[in-house]
DRENBAMI-475346 format. One record per atom (N, C-alpha, C): residue in one letter; atom name; x negated, y, z negated. Coordinates in nm, 3 decimals, always signed. Example, Ala and Ser with C-alpha at 12.3 -4.5 7.8 and 13.67 -1.06 7.14 Angstrom:
2
vofi code->A&site->N&px->-1.319&py->-0.569&pz->-0.780
vofi code->A&site->CA&px->-1.230&py->-0.450&pz->-0.780
vofi code->A&site->C&px->-1.320&py->-0.330&pz->-0.780
vofi code->S&site->N&px->-1.285&py->-0.225&pz->-0.708
vofi code->S&site->CA&px->-1.367&py->-0.106&pz->-0.714
vofi code->S&site->C&px->-1.290&py->+0.003&pz->-0.787
This chain:
76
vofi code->X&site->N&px->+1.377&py->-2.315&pz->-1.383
vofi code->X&site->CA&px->+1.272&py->-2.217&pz->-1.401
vofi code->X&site->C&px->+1.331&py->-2.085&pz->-1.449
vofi code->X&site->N&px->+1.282&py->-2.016&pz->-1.547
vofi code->X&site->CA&px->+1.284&py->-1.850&pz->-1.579
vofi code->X&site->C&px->+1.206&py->-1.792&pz->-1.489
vofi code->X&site->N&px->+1.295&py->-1.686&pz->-1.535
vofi code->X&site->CA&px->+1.228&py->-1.576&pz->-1.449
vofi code->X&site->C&px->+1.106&py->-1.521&pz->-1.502
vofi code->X&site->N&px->+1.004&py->-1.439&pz->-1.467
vofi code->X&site->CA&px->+0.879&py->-1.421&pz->-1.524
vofi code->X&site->C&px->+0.907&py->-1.234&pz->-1.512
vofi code->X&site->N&px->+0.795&py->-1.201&pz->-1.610
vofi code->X&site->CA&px->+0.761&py->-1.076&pz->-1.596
vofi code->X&site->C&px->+0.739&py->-0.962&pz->-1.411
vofi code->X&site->N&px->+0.695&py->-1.064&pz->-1.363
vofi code->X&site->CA&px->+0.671&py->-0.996&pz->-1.220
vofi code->X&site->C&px->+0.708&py->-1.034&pz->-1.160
vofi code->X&site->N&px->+0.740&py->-1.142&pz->-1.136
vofi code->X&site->CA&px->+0.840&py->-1.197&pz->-1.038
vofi code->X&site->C&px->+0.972&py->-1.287&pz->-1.040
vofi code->X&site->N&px->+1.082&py->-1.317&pz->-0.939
vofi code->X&site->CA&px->+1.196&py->-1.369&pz->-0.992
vofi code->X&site->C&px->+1.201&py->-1.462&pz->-0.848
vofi code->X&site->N&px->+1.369&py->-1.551&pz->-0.871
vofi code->X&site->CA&px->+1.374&py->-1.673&pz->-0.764
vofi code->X&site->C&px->+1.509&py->-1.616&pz->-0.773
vofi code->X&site->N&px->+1.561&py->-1.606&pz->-0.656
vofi code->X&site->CA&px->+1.697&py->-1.559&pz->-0.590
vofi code->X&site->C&px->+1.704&py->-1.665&pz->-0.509
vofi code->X&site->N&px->+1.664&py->-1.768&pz->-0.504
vofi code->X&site->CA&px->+1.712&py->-1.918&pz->-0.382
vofi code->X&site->C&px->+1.675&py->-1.893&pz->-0.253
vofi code->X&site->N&px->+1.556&py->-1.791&pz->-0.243
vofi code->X&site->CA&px->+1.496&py->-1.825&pz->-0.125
vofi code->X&site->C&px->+1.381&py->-1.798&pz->-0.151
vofi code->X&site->N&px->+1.299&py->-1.799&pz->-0.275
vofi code->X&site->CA&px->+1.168&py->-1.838&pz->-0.316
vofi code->X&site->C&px->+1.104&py->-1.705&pz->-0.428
vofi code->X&site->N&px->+1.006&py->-1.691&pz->-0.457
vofi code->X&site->CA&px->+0.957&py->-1.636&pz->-0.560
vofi code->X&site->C&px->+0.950&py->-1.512&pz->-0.524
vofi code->X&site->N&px->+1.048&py->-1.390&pz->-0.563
vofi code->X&site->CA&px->+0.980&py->-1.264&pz->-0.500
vofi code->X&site->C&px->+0.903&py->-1.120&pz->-0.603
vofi code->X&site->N&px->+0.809&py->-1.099&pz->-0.553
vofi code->X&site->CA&px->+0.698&py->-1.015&pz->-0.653
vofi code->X&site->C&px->+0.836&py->-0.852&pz->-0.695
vofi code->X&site->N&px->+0.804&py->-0.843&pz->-0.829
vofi code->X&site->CA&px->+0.960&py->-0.756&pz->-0.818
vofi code->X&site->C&px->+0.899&py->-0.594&pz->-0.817
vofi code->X&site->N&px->+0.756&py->-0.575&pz->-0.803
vofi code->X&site->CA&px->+0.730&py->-0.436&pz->-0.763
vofi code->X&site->C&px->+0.775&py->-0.440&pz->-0.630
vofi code->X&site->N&px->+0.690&py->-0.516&pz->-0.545
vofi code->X&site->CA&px->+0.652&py->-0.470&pz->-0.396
vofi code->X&site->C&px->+0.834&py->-0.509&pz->-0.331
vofi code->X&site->N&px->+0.879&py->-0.582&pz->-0.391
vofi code->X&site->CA&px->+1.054&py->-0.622&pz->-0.344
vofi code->X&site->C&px->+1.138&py->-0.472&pz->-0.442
vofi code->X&site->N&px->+1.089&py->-0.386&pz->-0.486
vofi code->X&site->CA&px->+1.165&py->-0.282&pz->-0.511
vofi code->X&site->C&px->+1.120&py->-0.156&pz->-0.412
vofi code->X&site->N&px->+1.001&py->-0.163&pz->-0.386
vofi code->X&site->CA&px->+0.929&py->-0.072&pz->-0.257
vofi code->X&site->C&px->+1.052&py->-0.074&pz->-0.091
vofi code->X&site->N&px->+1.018&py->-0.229&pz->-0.103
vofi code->X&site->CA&px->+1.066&py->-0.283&pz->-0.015
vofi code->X&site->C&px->+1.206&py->-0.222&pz->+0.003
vofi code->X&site->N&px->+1.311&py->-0.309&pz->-0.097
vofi code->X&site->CA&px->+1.412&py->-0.214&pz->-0.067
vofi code->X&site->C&px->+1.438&py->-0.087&pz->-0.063
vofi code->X&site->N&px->+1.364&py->+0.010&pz->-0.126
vofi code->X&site->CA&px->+1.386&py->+0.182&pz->-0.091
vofi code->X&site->C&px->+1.362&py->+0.183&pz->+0.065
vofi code->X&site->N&px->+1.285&py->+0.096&pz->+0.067
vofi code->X&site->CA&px->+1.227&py->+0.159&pz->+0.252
vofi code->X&site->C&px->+1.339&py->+0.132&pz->+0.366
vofi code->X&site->N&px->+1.400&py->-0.019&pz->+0.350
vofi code->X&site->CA&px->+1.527&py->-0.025&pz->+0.464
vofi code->X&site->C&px->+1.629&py->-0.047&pz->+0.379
vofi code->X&site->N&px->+1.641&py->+0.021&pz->+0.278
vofi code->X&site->CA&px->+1.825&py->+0.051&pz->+0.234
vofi code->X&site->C&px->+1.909&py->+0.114&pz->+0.343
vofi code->X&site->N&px->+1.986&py->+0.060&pz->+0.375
vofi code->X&site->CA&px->+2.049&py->+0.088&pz->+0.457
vofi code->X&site->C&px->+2.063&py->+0.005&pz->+0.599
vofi code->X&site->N&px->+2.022&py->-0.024&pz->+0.638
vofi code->X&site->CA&px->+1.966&py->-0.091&pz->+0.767
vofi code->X&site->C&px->+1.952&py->-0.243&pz->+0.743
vofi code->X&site->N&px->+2.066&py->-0.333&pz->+0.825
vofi code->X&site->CA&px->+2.032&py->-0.418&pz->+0.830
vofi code->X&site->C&px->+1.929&py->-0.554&pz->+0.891
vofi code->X&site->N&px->+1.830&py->-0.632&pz->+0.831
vofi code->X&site->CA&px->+1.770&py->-0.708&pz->+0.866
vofi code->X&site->C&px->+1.745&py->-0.672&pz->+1.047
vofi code->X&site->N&px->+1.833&py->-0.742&pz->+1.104
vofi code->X&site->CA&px->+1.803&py->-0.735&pz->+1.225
vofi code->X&site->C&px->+1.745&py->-0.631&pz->+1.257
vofi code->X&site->N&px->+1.792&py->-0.523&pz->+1.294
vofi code->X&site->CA&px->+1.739&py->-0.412&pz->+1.286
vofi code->X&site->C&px->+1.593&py->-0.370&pz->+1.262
vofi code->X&site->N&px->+1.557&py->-0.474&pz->+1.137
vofi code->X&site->CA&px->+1.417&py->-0.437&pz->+1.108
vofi code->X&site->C&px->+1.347&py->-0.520&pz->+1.150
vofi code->X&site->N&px->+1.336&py->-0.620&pz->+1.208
vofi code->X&site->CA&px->+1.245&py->-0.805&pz->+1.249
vofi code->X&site->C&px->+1.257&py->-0.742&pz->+1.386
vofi code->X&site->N&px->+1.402&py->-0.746&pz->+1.432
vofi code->X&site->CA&px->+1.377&py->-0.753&pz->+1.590
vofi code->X&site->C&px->+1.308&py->-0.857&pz->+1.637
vofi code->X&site->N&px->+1.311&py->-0.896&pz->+1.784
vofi code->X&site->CA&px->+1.212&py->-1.009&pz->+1.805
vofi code->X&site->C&px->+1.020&py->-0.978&pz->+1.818
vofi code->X&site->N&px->+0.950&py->-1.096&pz->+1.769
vofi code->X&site->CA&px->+0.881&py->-1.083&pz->+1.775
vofi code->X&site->C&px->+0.800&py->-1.060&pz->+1.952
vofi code->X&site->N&px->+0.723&py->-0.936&pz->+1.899
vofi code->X&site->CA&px->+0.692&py->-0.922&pz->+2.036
vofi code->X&site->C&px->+0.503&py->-0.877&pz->+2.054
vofi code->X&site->N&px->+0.507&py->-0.857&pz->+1.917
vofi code->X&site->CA&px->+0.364&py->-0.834&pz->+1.896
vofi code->X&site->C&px->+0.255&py->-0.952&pz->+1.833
vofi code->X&site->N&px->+0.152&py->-1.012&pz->+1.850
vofi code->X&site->CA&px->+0.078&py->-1.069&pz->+1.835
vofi code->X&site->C&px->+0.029&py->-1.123&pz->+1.730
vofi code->X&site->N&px->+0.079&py->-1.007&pz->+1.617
vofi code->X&site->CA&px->+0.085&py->-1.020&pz->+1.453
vofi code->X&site->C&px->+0.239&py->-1.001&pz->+1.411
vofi code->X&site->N&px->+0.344&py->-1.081&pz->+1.425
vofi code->X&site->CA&px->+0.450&py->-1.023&pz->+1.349
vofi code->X&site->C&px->+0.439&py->-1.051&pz->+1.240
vofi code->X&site->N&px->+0.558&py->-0.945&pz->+1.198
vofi code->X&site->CA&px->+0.546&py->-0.935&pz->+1.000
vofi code->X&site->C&px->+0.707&py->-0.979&pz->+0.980
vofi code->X&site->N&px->+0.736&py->-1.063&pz->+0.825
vofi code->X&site->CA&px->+0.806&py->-1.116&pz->+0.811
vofi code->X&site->C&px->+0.905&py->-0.963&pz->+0.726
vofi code->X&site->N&px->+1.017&py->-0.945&pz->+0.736
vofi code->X&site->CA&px->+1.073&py->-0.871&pz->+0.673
vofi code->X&site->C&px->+1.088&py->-0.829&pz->+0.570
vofi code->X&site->N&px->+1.009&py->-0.938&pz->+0.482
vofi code->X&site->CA&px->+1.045&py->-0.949&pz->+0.287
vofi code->X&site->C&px->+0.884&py->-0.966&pz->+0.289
vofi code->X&site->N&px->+0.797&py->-0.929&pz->+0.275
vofi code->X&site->CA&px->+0.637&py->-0.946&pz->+0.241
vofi code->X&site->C&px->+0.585&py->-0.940&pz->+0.085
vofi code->X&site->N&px->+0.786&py->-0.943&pz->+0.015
vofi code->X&site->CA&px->+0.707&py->-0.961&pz->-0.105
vofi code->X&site->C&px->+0.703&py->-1.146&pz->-0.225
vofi code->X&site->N&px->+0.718&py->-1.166&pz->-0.109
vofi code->X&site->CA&px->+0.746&py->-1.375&pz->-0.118
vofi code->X&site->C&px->+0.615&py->-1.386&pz->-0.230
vofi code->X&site->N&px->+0.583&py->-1.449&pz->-0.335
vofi code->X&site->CA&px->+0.529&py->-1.475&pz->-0.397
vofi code->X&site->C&px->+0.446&py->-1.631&pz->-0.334
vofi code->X&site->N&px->+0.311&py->-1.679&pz->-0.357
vofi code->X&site->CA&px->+0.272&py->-1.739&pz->-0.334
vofi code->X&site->C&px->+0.184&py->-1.861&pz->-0.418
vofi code->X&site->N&px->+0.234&py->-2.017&pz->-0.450
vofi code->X&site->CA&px->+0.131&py->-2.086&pz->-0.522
vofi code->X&site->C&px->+0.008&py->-2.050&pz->-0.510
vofi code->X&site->N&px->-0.097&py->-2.017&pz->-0.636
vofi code->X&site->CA&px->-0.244&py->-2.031&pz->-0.624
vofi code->X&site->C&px->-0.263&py->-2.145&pz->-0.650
vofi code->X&site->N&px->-0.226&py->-2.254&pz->-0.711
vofi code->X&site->CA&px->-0.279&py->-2.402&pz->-0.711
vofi code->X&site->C&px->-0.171&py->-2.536&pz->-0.696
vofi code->X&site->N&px->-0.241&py->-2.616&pz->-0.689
vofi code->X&site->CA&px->-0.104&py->-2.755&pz->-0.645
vofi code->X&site->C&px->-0.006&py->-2.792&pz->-0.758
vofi code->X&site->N&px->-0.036&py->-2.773&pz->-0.886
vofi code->X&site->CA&px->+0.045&py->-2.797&pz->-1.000
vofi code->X&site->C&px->+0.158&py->-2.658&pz->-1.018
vofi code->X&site->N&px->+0.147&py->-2.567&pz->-0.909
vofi code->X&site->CA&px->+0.234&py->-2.464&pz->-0.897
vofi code->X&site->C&px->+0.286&py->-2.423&pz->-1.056
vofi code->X&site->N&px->+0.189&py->-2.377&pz->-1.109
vofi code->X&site->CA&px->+0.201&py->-2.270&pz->-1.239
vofi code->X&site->C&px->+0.149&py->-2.162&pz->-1.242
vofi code->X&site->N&px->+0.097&py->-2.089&pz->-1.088
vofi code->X&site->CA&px->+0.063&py->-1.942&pz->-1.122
vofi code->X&site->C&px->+0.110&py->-1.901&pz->-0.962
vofi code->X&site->N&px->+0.141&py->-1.773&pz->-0.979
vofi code->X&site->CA&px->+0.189&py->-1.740&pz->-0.874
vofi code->X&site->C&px->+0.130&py->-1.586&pz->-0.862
vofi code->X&site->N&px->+0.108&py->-1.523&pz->-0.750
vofi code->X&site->CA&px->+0.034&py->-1.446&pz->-0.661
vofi code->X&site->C&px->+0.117&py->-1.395&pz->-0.589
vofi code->X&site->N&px->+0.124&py->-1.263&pz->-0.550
vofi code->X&site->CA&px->+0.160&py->-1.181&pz->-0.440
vofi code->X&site->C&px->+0.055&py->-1.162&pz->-0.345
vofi code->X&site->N&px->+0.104&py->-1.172&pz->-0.188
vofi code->X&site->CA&px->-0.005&py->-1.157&pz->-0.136
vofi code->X&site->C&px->-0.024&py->-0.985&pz->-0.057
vofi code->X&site->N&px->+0.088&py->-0.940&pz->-0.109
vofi code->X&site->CA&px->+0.059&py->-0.783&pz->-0.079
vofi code->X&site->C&px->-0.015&py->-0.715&pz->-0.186
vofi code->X&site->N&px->+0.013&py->-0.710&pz->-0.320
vofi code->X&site->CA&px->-0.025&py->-0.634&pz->-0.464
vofi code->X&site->C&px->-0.111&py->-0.723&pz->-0.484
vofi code->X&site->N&px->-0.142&py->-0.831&pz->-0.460
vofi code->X&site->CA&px->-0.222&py->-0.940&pz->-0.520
vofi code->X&site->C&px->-0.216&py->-0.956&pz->-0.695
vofi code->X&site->N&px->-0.111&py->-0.953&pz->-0.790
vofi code->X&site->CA&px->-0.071&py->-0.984&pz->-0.892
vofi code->X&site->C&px->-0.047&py->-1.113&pz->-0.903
vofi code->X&site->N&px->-0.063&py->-1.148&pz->-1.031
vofi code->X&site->CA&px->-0.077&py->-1.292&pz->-1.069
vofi code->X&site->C&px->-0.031&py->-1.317&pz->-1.170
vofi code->X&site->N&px->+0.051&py->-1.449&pz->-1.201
vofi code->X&site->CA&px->+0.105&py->-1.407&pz->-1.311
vofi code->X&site->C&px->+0.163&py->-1.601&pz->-1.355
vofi code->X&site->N&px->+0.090&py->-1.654&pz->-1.470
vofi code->X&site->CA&px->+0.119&py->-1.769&pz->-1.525
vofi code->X&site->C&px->+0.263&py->-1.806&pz->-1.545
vofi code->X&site->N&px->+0.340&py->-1.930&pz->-1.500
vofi code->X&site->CA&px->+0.463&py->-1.929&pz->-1.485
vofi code->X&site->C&px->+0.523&py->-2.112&pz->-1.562
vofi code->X&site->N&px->+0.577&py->-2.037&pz->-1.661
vofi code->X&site->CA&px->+0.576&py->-2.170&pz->-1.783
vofi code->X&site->C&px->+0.726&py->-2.267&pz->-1.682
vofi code->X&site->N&px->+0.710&py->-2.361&pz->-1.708
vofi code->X&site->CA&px->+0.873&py->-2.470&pz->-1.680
vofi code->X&site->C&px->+0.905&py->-2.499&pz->-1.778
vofi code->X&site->N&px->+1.067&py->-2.457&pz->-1.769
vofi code->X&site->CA&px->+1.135&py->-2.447&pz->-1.907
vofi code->X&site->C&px->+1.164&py->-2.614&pz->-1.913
């Protein structure tokens, strides 16, 4: 697979490359742990929220579910 206009695959899944540049300004510096900690609240949040998501089963469009961007994704 290529990489697409909005989003890319670093080997741990599709990440939206606005909200994963947000992302990193916010805990540069600080590692992971640090930021997850254990879950202790009722809603935990995953550390990277900018994971891209299939909109359909033939997995050719992909969705952020923070920005909600969408974006057609050809196989080379």
């Amino acid at each position: 697979m290529r990489e697409t206009n909005d989003f890319f695959n670093d080997g741990f899944g599709w990440k939206c490359r606005h909200c994963h540049r947000e992302f990193e300004a916010r805990v540069e510096g600080h590692p992971r742990f640090f930021l997850e900690g254990e879950a202790e609240s009722k809603h935990p949040e995953l550390a990277n929220s900018a994971l891209g998501k299939w909109v359909d089963a033939a997995q050719t469009t992909l969705t952020c579910p923070r920005c909600g961007i969408t974006e057609l994704v050809e196989r080379a």
